[in-house]
N, C-alpha and C positions, 0 to 999 in steps of 0.2 A: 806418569810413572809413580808408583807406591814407594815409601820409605817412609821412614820413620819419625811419627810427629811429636810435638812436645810443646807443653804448656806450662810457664810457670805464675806465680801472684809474685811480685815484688815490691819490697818498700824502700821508697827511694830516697834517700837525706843528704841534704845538702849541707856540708858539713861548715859550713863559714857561716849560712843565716841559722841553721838547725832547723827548716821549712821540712818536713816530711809529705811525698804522696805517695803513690799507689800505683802501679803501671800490671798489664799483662801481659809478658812477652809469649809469641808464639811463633813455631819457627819447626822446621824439616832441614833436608840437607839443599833445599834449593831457593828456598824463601824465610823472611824473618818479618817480624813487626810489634812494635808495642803498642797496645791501648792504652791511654793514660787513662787510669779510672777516678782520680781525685784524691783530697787529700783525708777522707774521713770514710768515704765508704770503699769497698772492698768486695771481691766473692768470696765470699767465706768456707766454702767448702768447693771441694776438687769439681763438683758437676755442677756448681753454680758458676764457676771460672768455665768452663767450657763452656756454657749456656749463653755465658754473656759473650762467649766469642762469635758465637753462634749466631745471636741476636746483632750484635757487630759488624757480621763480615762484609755485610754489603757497602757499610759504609765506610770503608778502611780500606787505605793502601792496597793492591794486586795480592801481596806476597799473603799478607792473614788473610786473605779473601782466600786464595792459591790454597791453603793449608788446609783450611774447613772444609772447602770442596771436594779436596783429596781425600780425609777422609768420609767424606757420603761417598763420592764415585768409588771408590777400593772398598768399601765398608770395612774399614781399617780400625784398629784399636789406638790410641794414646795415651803419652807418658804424661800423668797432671802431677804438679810440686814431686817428683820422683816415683808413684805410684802408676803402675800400668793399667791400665781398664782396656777389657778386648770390648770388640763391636759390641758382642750381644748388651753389654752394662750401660751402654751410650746410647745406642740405634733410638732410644725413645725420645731425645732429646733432638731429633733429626726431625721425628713425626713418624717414627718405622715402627711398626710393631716385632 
């Protein structure tokens, strides 16, 4: 089923060591997951965070596995850090022209 997917970059602090990392949560209305990306590197931009979900999914939890797929199968668009991208600005990061 289609609905509406969403990806953010997160910086995560631990407020009693003050240790900061880096997580990317990804999630629709039926599945959720974080990647923990480390404590120094980062995606830096909206379609390098997709990319690496991308790069990712197979090896993570159902639910980000769940999210990626949906959007190849629906060739749906996604919500990255607040910003909406339709298919056509992602499909290449799929391998689609």
């Amino acid at each position: 089923m289609s609905n509406a997917a969403y990806i953010d970059v997160n910086e995560i602090k631990n407020v009693v060591t003050k240790t900061v990392f880096y997580e990317v949560k990804v999630w629709d209305n039926y599945n959720e997951g974080d990647i923990f990306v480390g404590d120094t590197e980062y995606p830096k931009t909206d379609l390098d965070a997709l990319q690496y979900c991308i790069d990712c999914a197979f090896d993570m939890p159902d639910g980000i596995n769940d999210v990626i797929d949906n959007l190849l199968e629906y060739r749906k668009g996604v919500t990255i850090n607040a910003t909406f991208y339709e298919w056509d600005e992602i499909k290449h990061l799929f391998g689609i022209n």
